[in-house]
PyMOL CGO cylinders between C-alpha atoms (Angstrom):
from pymol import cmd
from pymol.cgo import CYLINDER

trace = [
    CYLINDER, 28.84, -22.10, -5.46, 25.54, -23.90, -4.26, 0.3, 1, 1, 1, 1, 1, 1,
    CYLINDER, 25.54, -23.90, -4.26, 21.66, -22.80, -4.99, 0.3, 1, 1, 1, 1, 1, 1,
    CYLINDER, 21.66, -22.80, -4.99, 21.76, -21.64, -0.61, 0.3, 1, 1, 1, 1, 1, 1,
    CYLINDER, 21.76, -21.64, -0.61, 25.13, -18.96, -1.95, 0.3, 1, 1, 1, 1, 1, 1,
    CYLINDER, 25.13, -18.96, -1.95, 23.61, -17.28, -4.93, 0.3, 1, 1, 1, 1, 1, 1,
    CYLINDER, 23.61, -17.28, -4.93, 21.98, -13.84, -4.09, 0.3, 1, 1, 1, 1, 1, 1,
    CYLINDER, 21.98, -13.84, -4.09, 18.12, -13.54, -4.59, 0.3, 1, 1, 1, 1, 1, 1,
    CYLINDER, 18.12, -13.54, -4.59, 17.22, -10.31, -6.48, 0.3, 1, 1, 1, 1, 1, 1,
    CYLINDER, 17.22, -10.31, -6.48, 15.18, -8.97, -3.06, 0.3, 1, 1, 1, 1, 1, 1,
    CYLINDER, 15.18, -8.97, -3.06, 19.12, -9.29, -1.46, 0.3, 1, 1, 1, 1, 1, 1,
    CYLINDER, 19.12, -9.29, -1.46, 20.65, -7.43, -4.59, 0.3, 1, 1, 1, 1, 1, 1,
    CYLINDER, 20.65, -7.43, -4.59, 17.97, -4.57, -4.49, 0.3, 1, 1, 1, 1, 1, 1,
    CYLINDER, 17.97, -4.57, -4.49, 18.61, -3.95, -1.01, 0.3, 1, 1, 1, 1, 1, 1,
    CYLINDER, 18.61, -3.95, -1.01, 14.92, -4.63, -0.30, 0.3, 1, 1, 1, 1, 1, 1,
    CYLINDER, 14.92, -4.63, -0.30, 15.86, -6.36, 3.45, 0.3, 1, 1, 1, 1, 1, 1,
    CYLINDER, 15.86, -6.36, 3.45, 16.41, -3.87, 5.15, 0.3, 1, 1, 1, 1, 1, 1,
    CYLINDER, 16.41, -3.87, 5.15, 14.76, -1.22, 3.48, 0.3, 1, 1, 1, 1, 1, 1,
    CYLINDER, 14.76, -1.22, 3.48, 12.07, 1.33, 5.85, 0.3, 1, 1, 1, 1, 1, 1,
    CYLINDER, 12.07, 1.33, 5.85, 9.58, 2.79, 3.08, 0.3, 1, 1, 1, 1, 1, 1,
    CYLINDER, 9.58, 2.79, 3.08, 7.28, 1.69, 0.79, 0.3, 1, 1, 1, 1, 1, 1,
    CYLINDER, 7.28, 1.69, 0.79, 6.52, 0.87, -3.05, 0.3, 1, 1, 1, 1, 1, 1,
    CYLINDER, 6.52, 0.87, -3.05, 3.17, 1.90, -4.43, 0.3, 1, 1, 1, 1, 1, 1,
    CYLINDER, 3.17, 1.90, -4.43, 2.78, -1.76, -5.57, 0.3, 1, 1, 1, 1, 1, 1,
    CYLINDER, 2.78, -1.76, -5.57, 3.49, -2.44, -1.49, 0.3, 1, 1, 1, 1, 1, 1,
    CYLINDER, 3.49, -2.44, -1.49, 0.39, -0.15, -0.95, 0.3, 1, 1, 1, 1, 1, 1,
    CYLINDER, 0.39, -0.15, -0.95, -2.06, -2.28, -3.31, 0.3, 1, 1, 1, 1, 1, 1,
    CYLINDER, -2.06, -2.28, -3.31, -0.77, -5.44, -2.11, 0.3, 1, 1, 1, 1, 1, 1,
    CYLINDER, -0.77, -5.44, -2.11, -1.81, -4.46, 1.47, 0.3, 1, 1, 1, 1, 1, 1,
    CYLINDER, -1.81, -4.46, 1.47, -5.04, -3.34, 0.01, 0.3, 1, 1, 1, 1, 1, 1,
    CYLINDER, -5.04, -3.34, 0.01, -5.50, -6.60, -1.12, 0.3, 1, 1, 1, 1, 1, 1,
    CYLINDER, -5.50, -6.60, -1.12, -4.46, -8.30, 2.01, 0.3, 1, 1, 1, 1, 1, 1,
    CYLINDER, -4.46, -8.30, 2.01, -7.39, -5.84, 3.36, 0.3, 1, 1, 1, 1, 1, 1,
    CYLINDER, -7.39, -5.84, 3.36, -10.13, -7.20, 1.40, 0.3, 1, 1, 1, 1, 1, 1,
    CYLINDER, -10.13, -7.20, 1.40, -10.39, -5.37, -1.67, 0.3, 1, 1, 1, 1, 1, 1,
    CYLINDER, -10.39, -5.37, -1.67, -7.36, -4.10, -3.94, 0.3, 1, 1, 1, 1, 1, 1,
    CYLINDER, -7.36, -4.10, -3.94, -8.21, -0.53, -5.02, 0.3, 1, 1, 1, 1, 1, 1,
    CYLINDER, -8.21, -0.53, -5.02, -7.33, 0.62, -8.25, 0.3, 1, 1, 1, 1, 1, 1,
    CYLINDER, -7.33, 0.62, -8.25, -4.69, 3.24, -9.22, 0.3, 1, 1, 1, 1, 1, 1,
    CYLINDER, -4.69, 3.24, -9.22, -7.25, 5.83, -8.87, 0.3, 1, 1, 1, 1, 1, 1,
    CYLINDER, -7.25, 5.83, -8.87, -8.53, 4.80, -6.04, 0.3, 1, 1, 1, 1, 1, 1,
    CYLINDER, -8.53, 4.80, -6.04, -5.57, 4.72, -4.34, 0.3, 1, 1, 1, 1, 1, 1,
    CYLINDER, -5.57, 4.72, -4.34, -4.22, 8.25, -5.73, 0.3, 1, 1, 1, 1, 1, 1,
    CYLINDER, -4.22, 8.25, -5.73, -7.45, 9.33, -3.96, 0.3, 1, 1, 1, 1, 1, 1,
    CYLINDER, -7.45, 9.33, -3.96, -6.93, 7.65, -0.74, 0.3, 1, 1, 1, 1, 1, 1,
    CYLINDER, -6.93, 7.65, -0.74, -3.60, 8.71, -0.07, 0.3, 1, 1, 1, 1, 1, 1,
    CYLINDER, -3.60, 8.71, -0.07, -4.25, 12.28, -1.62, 0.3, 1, 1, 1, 1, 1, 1,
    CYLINDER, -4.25, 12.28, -1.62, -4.14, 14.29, 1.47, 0.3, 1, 1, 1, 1, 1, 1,
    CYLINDER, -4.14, 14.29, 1.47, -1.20, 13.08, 2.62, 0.3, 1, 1, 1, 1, 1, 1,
    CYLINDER, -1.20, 13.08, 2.62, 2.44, 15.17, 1.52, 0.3, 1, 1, 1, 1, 1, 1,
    CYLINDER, 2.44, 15.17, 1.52, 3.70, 12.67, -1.78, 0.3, 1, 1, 1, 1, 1, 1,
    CYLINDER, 3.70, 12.67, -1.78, 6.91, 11.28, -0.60, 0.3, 1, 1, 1, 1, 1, 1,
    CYLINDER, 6.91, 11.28, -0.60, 10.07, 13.84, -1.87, 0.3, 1, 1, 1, 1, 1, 1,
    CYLINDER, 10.07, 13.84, -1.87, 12.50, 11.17, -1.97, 0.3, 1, 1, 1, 1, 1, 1,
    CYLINDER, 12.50, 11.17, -1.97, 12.66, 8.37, -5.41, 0.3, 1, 1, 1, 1, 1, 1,
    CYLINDER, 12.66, 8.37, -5.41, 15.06, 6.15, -5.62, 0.3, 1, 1, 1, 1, 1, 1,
    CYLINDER, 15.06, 6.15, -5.62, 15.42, 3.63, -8.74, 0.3, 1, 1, 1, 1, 1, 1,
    CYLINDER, 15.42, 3.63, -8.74, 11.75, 5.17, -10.05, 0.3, 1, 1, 1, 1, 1, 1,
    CYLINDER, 11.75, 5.17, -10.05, 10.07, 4.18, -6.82, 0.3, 1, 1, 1, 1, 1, 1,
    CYLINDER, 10.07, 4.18, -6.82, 8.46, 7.00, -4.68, 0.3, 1, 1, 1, 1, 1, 1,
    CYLINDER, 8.46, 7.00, -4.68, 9.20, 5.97, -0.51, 0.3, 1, 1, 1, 1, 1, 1,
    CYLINDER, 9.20, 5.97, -0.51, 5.79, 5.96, 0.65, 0.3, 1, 1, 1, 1, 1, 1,
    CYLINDER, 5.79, 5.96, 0.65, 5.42, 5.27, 4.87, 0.3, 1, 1, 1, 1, 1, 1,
    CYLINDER, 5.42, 5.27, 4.87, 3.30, 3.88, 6.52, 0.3, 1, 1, 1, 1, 1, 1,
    CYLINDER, 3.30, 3.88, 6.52, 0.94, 6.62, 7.20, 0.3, 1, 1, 1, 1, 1, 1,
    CYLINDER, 0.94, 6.62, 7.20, 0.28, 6.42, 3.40, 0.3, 1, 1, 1, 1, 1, 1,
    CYLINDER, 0.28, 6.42, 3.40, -0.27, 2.48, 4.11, 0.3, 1, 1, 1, 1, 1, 1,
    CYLINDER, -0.27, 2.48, 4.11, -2.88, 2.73, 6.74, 0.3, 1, 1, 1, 1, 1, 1,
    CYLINDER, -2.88, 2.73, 6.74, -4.94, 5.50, 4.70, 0.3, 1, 1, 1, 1, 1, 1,
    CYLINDER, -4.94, 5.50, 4.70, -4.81, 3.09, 1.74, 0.3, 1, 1, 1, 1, 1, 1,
    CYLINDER, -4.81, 3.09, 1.74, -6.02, -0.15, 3.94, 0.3, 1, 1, 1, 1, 1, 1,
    CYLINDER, -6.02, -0.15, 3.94, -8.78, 2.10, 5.63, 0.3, 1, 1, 1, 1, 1, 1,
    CYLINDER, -8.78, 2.10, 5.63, -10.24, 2.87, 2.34, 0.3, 1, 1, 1, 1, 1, 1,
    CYLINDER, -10.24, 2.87, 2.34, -9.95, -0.96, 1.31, 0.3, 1, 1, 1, 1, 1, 1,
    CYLINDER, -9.95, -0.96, 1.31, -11.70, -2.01, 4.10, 0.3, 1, 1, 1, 1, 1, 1,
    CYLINDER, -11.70, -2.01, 4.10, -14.27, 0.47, 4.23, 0.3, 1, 1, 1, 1, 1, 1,
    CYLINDER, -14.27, 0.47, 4.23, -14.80, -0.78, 0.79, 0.3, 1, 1, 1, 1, 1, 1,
    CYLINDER, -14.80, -0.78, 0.79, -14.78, -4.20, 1.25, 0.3, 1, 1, 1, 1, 1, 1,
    CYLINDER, -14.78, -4.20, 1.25, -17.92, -3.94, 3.59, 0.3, 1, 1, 1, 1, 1, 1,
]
cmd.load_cgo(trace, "trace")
């Protein structure tokens, strides 16, 4: 079996194809953004939006609406 065969660990999480979002996907985009909030900070950023019902393998599936409120808040902080 060669190196271009062996699965990567992305491939045997399932993470391709995947549609929602890891809170450490959130404060990587916050990054990305200009300035990675903290925990708290991001607990407060996203706090008026519903928290996601559905974990799978201890990750909560955030979407994207929780994304943009959590980029908004890094760039108005960034400034």
């Amino acid at each position: 079996m060669s190196m271009a065969q062996w699965p990567t660990f992305a491939r045997m999480r399932g993470d391709q194809c995947r549609d929602w979002l890891r809170r450490s996907d959130l404060l990587d985009a916050t990054e990305k953004a200009g300035r990675r909030l903290t925990e708290w900070q991001l607990r407060r950023a996203i706090a008026h939006l519903p928290r996601p019902a559905v974990k799978r393998y201890g990750h909560l599936h955030y979407t994207l609406d929780h994304l943009e409120a959590a980029v908004s808040v890094a760039r108005r902080l960034a400034t």
